[in-house]
SERO-4910 file (N, C-alpha, C, O; in steps of 0.05 Angstrom, whole numbers):
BEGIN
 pado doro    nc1    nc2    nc3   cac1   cac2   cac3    cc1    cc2    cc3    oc1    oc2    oc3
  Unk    A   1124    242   3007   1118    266   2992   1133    290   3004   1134    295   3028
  Unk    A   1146    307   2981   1164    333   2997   1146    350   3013   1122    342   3013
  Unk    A   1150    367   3026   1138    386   3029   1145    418   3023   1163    428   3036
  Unk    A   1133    432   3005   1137    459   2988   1138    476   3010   1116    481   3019
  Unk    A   1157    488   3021   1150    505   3039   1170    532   3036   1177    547   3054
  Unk    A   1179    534   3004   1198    556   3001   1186    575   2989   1164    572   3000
  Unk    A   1183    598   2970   1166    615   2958   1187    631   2936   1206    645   2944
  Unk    A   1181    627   2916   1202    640   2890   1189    659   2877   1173    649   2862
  Unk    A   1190    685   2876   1169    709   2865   1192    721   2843   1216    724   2845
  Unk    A   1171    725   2819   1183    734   2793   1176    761   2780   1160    770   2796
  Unk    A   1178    775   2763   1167    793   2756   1166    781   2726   1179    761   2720
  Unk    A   1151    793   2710   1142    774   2678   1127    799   2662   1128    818   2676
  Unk    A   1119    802   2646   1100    824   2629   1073    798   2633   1072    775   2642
  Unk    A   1058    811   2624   1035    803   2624   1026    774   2601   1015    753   2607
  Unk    A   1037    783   2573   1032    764   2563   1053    730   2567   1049    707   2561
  Unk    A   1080    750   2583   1092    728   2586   1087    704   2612   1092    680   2615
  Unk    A   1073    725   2628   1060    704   2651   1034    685   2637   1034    660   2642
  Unk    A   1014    698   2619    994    673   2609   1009    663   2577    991    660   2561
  Unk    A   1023    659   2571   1041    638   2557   1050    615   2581   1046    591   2578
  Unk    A   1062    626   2606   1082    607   2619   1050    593   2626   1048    570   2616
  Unk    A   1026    602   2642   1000    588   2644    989    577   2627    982    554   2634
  Unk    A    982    584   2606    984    571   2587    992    541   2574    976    524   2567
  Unk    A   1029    542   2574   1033    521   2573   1037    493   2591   1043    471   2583
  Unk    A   1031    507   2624   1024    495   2647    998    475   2639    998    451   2644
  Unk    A    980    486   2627    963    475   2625    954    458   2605    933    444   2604
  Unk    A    979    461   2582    984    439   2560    992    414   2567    984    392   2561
  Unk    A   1010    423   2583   1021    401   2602   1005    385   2621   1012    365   2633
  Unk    A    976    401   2623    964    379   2639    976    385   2666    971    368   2683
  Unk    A    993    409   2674   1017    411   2705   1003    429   2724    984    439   2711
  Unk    A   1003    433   2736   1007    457   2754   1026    479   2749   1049    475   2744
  Unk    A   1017    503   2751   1040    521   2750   1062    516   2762   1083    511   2750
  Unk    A   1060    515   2788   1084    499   2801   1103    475   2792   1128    472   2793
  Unk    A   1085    461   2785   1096    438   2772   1116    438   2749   1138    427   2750
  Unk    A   1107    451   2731   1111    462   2703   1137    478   2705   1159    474   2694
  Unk    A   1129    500   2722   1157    523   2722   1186    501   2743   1210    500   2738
  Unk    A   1173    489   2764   1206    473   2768   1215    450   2753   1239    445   2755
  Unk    A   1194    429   2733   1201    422   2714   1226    434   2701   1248    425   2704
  Unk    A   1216    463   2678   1230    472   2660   1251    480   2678   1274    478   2668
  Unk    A   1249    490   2707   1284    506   2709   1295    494   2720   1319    500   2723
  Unk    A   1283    464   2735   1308    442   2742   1314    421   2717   1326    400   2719
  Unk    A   1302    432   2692   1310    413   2663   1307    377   2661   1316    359   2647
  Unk    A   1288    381   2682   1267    362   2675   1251    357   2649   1237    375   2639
  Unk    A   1253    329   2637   1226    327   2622   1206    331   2627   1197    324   2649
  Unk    A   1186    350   2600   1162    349   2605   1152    330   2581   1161    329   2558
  Unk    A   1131    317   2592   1112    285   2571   1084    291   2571   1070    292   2591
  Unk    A   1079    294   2554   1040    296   2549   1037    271   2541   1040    270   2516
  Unk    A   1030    244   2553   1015    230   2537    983    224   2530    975    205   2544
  Unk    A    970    232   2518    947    239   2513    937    208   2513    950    188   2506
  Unk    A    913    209   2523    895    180   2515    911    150   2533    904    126   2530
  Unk    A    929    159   2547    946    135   2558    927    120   2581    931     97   2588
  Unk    A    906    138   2591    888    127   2613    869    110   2599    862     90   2611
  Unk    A    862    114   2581    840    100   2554    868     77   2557    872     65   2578
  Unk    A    876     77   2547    891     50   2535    901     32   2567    894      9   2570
  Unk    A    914     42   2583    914     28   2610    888     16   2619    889     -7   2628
  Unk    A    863     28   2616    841     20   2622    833    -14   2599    822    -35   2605
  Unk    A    845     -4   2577    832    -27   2560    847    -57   2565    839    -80   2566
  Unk    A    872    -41   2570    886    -55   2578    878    -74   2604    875    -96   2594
  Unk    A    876    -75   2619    859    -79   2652    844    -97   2649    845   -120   2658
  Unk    A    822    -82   2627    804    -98   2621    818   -136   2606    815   -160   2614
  Unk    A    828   -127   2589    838   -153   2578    844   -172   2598    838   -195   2599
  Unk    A    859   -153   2619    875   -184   2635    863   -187   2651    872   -201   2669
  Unk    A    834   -174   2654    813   -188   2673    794   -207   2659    780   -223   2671
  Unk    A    794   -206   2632    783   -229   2613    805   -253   2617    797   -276   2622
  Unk    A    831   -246   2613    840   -267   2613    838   -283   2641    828   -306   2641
  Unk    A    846   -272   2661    835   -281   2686    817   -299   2687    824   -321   2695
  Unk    A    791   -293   2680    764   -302   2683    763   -333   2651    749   -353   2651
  Unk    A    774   -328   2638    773   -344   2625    795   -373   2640    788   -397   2640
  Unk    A    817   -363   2650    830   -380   2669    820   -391   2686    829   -413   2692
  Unk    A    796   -379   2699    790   -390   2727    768   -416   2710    765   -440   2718
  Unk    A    755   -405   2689    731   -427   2673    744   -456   2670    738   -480   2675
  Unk    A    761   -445   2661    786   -465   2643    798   -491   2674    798   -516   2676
  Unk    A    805   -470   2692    816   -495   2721    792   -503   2728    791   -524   2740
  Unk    A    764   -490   2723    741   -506   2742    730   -526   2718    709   -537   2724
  Unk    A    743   -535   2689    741   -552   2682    711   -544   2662    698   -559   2648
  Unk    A    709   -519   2669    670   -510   2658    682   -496   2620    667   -498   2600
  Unk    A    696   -490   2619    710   -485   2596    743   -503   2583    765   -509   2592
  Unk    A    727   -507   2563    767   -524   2546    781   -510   2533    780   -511   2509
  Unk    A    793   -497   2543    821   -474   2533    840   -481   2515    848   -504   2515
  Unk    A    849   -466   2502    870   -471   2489    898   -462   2502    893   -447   2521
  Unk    A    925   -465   2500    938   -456   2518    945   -423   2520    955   -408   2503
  Unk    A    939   -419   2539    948   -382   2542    960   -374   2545    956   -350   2545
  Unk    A    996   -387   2553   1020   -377   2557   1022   -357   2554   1024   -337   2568
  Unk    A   1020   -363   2523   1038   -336   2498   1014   -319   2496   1018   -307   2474
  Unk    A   1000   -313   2502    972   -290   2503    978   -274   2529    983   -250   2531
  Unk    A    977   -299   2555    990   -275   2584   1013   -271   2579   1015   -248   2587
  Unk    A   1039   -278   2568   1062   -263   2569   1062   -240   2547   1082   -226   2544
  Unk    A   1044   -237   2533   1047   -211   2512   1027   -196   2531   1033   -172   2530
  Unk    A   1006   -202   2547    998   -183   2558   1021   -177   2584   1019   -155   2595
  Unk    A   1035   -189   2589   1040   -180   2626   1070   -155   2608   1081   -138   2622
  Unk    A   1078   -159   2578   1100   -155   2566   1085   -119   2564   1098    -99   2573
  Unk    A   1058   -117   2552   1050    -88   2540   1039    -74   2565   1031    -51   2561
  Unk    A   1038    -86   2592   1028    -75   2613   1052    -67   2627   1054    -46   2639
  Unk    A   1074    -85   2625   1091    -67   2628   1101    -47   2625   1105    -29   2641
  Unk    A   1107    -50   2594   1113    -28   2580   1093      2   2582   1103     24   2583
  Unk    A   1072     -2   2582   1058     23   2592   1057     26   2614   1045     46   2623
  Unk    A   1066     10   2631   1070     21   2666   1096     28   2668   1105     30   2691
  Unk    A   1111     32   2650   1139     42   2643   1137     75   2631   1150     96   2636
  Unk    A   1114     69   2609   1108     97   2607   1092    117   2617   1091    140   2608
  Unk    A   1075    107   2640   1061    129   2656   1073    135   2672   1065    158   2679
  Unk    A   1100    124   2691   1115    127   2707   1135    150   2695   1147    166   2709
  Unk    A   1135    148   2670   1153    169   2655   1140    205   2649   1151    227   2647
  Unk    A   1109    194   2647   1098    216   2647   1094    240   2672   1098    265   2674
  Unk    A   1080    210   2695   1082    231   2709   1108    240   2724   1108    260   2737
***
């Protein structure tokens, strides 16, 4: 992790400092965050609800898990799950592709 140890002071009108807070906080950012975002031309990404869906996500492949472990101790007869874990390990990717993007 860097460490912030420089200090950048601006002058702004009033409404234009709570716009720039403002949209800091659309962003879900820190002021800090937000203002070296925009002036090193960085993307900024809101993905809303992505912790809901990672979570559900989780959940699934701990069902599938547990239905695996039934299935090797012979206490459940499975059908095959290949193609069920590779579409999951495929969309967990992909959203660990896009939270990495967000933040």
């Amino acid at each position: 992790m860097r460490k912030r140890n420089a200090t950048i002071t601006i002058r702004c009108t009033e409404d234009e400092r709570q716009r720039i807070y403002n949209k800091a906080k659309t962003h879900h950012l820190t002021l800090s965050d937000y203002v070296l975002r925009s002036a090193l031309g960085k993307r900024i990404l809101v993905a809303e609800g992505l912790s809901d869906v990672l979570k559900a996500q989780k959940a699934i492949g701990n069902n599938l898990n547990q239905i695996a472990l039934l299935a090797n101790m012979g206490r459940l007869k499975a059908v095959d799950l290949k193609s069920l874990s590779e579409q999951h390990r495929q969309a967990t990717e992909k959203l660990c592709e896009i939270a990495k993007a967000v933040k």
